[in-house]
ROZAKE-690892 format. One record per residue (C-alpha): z, y, x. Coordinates in Angstrom, 3 decimals. Layout:
! residues N
<node zz="Z" yy="Y" xx="X"/>
...
! end
This chain:
! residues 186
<node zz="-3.475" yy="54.130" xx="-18.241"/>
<node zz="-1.078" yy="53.889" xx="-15.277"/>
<node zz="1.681" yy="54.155" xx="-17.904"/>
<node zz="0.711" yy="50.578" xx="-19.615"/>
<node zz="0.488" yy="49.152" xx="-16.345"/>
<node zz="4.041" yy="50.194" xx="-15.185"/>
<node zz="5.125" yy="49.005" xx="-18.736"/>
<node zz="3.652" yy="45.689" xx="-18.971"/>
<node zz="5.018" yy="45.231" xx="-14.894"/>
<node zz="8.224" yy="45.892" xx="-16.203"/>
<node zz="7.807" yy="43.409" xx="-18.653"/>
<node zz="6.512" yy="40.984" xx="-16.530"/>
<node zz="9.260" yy="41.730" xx="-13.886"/>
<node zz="12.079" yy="41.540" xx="-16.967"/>
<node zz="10.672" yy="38.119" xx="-18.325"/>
<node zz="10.252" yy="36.699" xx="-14.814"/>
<node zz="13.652" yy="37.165" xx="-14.169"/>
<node zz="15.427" yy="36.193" xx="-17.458"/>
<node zz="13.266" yy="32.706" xx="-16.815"/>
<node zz="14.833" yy="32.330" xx="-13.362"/>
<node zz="18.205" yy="33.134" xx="-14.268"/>
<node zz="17.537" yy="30.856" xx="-17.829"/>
<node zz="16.078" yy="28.366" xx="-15.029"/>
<node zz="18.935" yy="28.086" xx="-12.558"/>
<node zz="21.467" yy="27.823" xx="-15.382"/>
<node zz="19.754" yy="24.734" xx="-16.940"/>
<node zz="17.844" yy="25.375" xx="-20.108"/>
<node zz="14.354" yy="26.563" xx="-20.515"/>
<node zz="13.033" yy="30.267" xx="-20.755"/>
<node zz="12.830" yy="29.993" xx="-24.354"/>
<node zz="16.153" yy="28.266" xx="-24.951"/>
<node zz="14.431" yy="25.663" xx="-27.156"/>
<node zz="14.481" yy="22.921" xx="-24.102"/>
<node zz="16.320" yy="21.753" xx="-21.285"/>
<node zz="15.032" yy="22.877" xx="-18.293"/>
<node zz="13.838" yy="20.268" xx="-15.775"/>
<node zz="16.637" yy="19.975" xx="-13.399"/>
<node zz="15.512" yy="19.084" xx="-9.084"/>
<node zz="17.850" yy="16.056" xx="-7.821"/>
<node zz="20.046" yy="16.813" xx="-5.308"/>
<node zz="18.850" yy="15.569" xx="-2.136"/>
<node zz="19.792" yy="12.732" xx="-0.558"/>
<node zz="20.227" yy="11.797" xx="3.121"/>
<node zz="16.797" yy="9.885" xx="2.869"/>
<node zz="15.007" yy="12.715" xx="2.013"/>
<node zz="16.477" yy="15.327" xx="3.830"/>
<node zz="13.886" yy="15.333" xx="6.867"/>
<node zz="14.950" yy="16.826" xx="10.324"/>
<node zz="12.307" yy="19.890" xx="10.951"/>
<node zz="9.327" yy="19.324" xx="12.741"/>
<node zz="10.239" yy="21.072" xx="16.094"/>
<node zz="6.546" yy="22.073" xx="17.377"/>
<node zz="5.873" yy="21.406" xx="20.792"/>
<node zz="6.305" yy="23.239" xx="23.649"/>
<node zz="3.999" yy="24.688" xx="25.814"/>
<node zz="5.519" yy="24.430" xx="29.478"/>
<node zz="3.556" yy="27.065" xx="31.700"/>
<node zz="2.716" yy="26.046" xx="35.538"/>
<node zz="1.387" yy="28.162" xx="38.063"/>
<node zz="0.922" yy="27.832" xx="42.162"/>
<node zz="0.551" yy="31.037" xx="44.214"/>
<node zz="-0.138" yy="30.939" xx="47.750"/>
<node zz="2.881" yy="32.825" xx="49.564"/>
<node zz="3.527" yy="34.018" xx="52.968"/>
<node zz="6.845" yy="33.021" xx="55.064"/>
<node zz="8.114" yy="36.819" xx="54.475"/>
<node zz="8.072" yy="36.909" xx="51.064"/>
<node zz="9.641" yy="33.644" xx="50.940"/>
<node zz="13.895" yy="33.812" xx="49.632"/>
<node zz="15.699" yy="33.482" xx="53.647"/>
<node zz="17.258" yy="29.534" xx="52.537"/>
<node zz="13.680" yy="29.135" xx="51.789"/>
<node zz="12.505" yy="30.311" xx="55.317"/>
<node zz="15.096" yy="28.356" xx="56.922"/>
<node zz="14.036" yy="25.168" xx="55.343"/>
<node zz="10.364" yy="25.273" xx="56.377"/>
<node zz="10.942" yy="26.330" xx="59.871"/>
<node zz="13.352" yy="22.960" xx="60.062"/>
<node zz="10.660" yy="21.138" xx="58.552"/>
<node zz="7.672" yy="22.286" xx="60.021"/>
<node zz="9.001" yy="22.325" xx="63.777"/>
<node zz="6.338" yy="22.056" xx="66.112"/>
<node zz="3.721" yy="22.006" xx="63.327"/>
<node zz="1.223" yy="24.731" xx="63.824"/>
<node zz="-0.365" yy="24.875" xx="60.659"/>
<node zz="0.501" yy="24.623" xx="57.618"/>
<node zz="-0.117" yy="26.615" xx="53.579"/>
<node zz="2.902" yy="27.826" xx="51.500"/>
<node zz="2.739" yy="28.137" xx="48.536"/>
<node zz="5.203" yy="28.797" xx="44.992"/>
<node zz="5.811" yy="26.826" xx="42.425"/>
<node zz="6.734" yy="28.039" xx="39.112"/>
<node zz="7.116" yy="25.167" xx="35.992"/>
<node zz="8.584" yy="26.555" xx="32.486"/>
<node zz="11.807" yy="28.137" xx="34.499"/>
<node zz="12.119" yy="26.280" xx="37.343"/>
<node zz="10.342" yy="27.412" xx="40.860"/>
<node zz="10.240" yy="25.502" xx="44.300"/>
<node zz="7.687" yy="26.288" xx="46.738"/>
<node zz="5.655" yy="24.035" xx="48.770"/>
<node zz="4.800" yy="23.553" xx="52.240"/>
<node zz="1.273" yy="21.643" xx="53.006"/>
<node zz="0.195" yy="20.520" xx="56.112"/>
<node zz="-1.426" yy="17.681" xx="58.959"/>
<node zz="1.385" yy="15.069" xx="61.145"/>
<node zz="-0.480" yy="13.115" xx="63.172"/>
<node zz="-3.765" yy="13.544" xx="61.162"/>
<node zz="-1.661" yy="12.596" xx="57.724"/>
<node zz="-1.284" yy="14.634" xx="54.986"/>
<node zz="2.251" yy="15.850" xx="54.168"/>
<node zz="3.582" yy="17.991" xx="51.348"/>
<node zz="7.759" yy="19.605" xx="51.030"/>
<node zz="8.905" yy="20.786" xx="48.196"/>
<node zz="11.588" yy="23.061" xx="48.799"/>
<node zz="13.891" yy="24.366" xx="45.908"/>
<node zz="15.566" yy="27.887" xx="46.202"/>
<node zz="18.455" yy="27.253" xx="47.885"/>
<node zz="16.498" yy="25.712" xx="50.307"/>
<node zz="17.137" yy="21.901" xx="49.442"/>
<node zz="14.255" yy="19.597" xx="49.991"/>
<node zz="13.428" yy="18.221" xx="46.490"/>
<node zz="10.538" yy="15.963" xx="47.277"/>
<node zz="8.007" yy="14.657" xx="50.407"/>
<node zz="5.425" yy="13.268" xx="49.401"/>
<node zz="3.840" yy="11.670" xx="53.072"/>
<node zz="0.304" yy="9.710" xx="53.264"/>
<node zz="1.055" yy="6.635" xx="55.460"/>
<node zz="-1.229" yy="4.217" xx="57.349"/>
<node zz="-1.605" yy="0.603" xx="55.718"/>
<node zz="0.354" yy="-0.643" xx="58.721"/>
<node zz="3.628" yy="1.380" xx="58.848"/>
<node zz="4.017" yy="0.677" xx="54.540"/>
<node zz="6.755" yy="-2.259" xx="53.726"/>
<node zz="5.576" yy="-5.768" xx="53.183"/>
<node zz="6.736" yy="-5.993" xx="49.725"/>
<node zz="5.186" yy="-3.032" xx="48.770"/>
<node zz="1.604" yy="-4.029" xx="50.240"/>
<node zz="2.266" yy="-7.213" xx="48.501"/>
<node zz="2.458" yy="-5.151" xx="45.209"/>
<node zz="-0.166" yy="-2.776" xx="45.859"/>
<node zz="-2.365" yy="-5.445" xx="46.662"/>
<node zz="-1.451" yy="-7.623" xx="43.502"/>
<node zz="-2.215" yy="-4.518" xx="41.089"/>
<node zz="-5.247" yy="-2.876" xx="42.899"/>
<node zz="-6.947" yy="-6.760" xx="41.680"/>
<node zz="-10.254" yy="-6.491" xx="42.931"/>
<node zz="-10.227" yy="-2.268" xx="44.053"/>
<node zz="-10.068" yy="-1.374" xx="47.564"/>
<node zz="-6.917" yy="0.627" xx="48.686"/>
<node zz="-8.073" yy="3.534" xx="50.058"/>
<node zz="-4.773" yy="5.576" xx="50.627"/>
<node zz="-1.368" yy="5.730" xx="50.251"/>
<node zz="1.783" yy="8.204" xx="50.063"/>
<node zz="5.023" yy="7.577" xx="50.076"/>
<node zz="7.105" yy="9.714" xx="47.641"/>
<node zz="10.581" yy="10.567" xx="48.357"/>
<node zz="12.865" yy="12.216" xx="45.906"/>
<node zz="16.558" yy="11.864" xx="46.950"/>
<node zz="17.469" yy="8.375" xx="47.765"/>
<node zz="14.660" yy="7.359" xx="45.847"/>
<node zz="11.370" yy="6.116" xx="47.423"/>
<node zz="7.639" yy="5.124" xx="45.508"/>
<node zz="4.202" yy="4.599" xx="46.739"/>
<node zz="0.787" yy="5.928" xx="45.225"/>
<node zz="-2.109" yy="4.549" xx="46.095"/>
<node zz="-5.853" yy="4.901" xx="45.634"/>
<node zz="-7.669" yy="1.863" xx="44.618"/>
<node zz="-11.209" yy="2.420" xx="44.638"/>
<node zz="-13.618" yy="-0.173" xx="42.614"/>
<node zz="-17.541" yy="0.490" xx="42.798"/>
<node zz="-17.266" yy="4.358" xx="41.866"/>
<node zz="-14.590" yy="4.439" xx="40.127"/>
<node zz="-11.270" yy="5.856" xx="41.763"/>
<node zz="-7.901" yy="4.794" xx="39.959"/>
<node zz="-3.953" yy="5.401" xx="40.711"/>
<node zz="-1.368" yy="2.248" xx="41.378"/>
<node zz="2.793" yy="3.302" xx="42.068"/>
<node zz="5.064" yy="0.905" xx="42.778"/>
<node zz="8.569" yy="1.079" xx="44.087"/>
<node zz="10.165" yy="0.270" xx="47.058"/>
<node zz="10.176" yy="-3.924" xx="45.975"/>
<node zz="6.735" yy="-3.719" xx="45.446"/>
<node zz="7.219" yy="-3.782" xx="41.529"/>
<node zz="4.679" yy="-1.237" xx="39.678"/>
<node zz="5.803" yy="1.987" xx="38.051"/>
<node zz="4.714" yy="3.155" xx="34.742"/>
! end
């Protein structure tokens, strides 16, 4: 039994491959036909691979000042001078890691983000409705519409500056950024 089995696989094996190698030089298996022939591809229908997407993984651990890199350390004691307390905490996103120091000026929240060398990257800094530039209240009231502001950061990254605001209509609670002229952000 397990000899006609081995015989008729080797048969099968043999006949598939003659039909390839009859295939791939243009006529049919049995010789009698031409074999069907694919087009060449052209540049229309040569499609770019679908690149699936990628999953970016972001995690926040609270840290401790000792355990911090010493640039790091330096950087927060500069920035939280005279500031008694205040949360640290690390930042990892994909491959990048900063670490972040939260805490209270003047009854304001305040958050530094502090790369590895010890370079501020970002303060984000709530404000009171007073101290925020004219064109930008102009803005933020324009787009809140009807919605009460209830609060409002700046956000500094370099030279750059935005506002975020909270516009609150009935119970709903919505976001509004605009730049520095007042003009909103997508």
């Amino acid at each position: 039994m397990f000899r006609i089995y081995l015989v008729v696989g080797i048969f099968s094996l043999t006949m598939l491959l003659a039909t390839g190698t009859a295939l791939a030089q243009g006529s049919s298996a049995s010789g009698d036909e031409p074999a069907a022939v694919e087009p060449e591809p052209t540049d229309e229908s040569v499609k770019e691979p679908v690149t699936p997407p990628v999953l970016i993984k972001k995690e926040e651990i609270k840290v401790k000042m000792a355990n911090l890199p010493e640039p790091v350390q330096m950087a927060v004691k500069k920035q939280t001078k005279g500031i008694k307390a205040y949360t640290l905490s690390k930042k990892t996103t994909g491959m990048e890691t900063t670490f972040e120091v939260k805490m209270k000026v003047k009854g304001l929240a305040k958050e530094i983000e502090i790369d590895t060398d010890g370079n501020v990257v970002k303060i984000e800094q709530e404000v009171k409705w007073a101290t925020v530039p004219a064109k930008v209240k102009k803005g933020l009231t324009a787009s809140a519409g009807k919605g009460k502001i209830v609060k409002v950061k700046s956000i500094a990254k370099g030279t750059s500056v935005i506002y975020e605001a909270s516009i609150k209509t009935g119970k709903e609670t919505s976001t509004i950024v605009v730049d520095a002229d007042g003009a909103l952000v997508q």
